[in-house]
C-alpha positions in Angstrom: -8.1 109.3 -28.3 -6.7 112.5 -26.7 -3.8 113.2 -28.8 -4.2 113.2 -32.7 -1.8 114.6 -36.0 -2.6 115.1 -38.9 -0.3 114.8 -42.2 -1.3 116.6 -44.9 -0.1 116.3 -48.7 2.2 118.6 -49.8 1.0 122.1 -51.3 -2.6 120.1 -52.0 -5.0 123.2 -50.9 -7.5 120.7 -50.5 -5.8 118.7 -47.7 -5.0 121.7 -45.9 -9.2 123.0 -45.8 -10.1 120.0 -44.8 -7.5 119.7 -42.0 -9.2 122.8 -41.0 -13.0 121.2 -40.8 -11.3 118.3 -38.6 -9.8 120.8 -36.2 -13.2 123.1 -36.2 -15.4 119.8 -35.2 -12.9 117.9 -32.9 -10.6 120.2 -31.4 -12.8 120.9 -29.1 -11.7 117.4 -26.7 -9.1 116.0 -28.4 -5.3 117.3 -28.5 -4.8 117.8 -32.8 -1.2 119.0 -34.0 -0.8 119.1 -37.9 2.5 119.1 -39.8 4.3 122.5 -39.8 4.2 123.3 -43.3 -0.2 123.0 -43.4 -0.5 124.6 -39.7 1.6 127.8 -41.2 -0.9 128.0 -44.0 -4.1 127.9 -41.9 -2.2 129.7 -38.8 -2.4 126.6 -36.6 -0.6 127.3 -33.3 -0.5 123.4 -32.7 2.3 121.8 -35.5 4.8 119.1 -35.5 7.8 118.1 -37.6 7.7 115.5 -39.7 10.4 113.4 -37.7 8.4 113.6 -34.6 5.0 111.8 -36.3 3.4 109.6 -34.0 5.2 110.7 -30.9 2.5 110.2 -27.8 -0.6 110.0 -30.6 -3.3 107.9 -30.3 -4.4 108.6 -34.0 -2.6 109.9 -37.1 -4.8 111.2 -39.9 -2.8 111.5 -43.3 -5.1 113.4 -46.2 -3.7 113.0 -49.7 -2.7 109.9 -51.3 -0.6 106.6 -50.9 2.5 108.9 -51.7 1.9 110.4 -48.2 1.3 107.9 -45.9 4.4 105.7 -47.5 6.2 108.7 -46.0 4.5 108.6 -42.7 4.9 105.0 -42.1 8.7 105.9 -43.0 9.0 108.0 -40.0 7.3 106.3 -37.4 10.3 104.0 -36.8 8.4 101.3 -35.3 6.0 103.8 -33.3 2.5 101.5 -33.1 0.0 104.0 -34.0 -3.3 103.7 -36.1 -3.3 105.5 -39.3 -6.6 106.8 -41.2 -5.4 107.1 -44.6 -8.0 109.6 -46.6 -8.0 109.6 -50.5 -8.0 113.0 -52.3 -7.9 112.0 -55.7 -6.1 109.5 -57.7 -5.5 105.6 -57.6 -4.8 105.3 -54.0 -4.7 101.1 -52.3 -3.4 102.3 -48.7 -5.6 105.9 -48.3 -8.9 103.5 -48.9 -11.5 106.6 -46.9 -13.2 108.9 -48.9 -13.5 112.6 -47.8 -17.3 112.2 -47.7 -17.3 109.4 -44.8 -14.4 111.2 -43.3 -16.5 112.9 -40.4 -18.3 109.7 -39.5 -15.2 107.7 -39.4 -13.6 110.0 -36.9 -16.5 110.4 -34.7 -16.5 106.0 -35.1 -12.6 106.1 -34.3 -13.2 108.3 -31.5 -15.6 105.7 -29.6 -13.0 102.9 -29.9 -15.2 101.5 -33.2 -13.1 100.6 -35.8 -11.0 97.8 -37.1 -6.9 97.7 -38.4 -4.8 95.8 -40.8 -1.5 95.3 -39.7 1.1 95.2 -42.6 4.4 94.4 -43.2 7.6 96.1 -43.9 10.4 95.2 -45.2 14.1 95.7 -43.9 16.6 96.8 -46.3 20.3 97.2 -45.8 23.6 97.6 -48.8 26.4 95.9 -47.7 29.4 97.0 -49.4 33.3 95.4 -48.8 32.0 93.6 -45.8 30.3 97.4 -44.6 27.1 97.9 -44.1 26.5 101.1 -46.0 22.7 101.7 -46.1 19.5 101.2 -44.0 16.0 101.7 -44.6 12.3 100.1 -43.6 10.0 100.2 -45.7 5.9 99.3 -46.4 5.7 98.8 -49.7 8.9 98.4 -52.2 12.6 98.0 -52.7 13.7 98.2 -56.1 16.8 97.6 -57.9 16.3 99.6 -61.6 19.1 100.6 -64.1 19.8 103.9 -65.7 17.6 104.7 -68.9 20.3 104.4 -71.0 22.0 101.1 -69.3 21.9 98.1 -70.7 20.3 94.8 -68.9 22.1 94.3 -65.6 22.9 91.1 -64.0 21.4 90.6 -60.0 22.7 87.4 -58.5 20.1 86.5 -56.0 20.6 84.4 -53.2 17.4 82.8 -50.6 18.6 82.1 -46.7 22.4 82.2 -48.8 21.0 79.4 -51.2 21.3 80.5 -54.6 18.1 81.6 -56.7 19.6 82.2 -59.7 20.4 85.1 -61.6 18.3 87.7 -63.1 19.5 89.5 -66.3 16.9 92.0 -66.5 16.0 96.1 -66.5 15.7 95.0 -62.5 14.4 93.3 -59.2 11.5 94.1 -57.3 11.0 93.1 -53.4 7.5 94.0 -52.2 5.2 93.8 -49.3 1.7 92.0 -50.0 1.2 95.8 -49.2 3.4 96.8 -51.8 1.6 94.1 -54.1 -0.9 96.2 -56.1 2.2 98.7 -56.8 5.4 98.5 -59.5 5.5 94.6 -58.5 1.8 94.5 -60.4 2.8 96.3 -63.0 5.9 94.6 -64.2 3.6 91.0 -63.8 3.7 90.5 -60.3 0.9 88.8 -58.0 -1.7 90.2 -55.8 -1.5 89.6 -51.9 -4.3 89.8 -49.7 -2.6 92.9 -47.6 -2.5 91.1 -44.2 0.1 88.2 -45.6 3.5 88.4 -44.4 5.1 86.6 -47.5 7.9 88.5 -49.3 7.6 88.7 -53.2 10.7 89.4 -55.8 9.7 90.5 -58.9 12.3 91.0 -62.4 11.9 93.7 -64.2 11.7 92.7 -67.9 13.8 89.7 -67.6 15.8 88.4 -70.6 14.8 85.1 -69.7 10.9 84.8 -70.3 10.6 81.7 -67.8 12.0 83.9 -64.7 8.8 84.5 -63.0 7.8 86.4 -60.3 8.3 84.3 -57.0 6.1 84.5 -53.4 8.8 83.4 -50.1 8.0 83.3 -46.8 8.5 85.4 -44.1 11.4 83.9 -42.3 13.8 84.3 -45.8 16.5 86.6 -46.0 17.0 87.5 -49.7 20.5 88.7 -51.2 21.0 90.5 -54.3 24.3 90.6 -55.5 25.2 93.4 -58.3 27.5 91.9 -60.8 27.5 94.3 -63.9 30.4 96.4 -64.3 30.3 100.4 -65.8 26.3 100.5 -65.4 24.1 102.9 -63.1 21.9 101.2 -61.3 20.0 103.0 -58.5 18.3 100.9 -55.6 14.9 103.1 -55.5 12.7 102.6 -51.7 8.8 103.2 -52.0 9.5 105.0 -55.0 10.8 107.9 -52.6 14.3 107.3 -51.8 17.2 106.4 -53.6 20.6 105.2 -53.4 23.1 104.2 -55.9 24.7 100.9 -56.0 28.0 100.0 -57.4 29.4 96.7 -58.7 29.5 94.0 -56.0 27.3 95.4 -53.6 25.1 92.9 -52.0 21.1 94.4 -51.3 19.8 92.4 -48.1 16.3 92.2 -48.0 13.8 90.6 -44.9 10.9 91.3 -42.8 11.2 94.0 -40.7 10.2 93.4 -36.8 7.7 96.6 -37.5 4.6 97.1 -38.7 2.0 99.5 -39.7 -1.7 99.6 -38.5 -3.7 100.9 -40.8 -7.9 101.4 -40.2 -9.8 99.3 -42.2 -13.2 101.7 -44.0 -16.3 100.6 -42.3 -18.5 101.1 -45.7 -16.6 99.0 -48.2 -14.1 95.7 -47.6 -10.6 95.1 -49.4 -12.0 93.3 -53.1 -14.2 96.1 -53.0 -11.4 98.9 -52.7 -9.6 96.0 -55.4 -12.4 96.0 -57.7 -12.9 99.9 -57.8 -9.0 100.5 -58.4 -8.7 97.9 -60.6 -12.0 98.7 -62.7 -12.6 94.8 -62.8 -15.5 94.1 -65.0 -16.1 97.0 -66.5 -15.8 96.4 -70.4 
């Protein structure tokens, strides 16, 4: 691996230093760029914008927090390049390295020893009057949410054009097994093992208690048709992007032909990493 970038977290001090330690040890044989904001602050001659992530890399290293590399997968448009994902604080499911085994794992990577998890994402488009009005891919989420101060909105929700039903809730959620351990957990949803490619739609405080969250498979496309008048309702992408929807818009939701690699941690496995989020047995 000759050619390697490294994303840091925004205005995290601690991301940039250590950025700084990874170009001290490894510079040396390998071709590192950083993002132009962190290779200003240390005076890195070597940068890249953010649009240009993964261009001829052989290995991206993102230091801060899920936050981060949600917006790194967002850019790579399809671009097949691993990602180490390195936790600097906070509950992070996708940045799963710690900065202690940081130096080890490179030097690992760097010899060809390591393993990946391919993910998922999801392709979302708005279709409004018969035009397509929106695009995005995503890793994790797509949610449909009303205003704070709407009332419960009405999502008529269609499977391969069959009709689901329709949700009178606060919202819809349409997550990745990636994306699993996210809002969709919070609001009741399931837990995928990260390498499944099933789709799951999640309400959001439904007004009927027997709509439950719902596991499809891959090949589905899902429709979600906005039928409330005079309410704001914002369709909200890995909790980073939004876009408002008006009445009658239809939300098209199925697997995207990309995917992200992420490397696996060589000291601890997936219901570890679960476990230790989670805080599973502890009393």
């Amino acid at each position: 691996m000759k050619n390697i970038h490294i994303i840091c977290k925004r205005r995290k001090e601690d991301a940039t230093r250590i950025a700084g330690h990874i170009i001290e040890r490894f510079g040396g044989y390998n071709d590192i760029y950083m993002d132009e904001e962190s290779a200003r602050i240390l005076g890195y001659e070597k940068y890249l914008e953010m649009e240009h992530v993964g261009e001829e890399a052989n290995l991206i290293i993102v230091l801060g927090g899920d936050g981060t590399l949600l917006s790194v997968s967002r850019q790579l448009r399809g671009k097949d390049v691993p990602i180490l994902g390195v936790n600097l604080g906070g509950l992070g499911f996708l940045t799963e390295i710690s900065v202690e085994e940081l130096p080890s794992m490179i030097e690992h990577i760097l010899r060809g020893e390591y393993d990946i998890s391919k993910r998922i994402m999801l392709d979302v488009r708005v279709r409004r009057e018969k035009d397509e009005v929106f695009e995005f891919t995503i890793l994790n989420d797509a949610v449909i949410t009303k205003d704070a101060l709407a009332r419960i909105i009405d999502i008529e929700t269609y499977v391969n054009d069959e009709y689901l039903t329709t949700y009178k809730a606060d919202g819809l959620i349409f997550s990745t097994p990636t994306g699993s351990t996210g809002y969709s957990l919070a609001a009741g949803g399931p837990i995928l093992y990260p390498s499944l490619k099933n789709i799951i739609v999640t309400p959001i405080c439904p007004h009927m208690l027997t709509n439950r969250p719902i596991i499809l498979p891959e090949e589905v496309v899902i429709k979600a048709v906005l039928k409330s008048k005079d309410e704001r309702v914002v369709l909200t992408l890995n909790g980073q992007i939004g876009f408002p929807l008006e009445y009658g818009d239809e939300v098209l939701v199925k697997k995207s032909s990309h995917t992200v690699s992420l490397i696996k941690s060589l000291s601890k496995g997936y219901f570890e990493i679960l476990r230790t989020k989670l805080k599973w047995g502890e009393r």
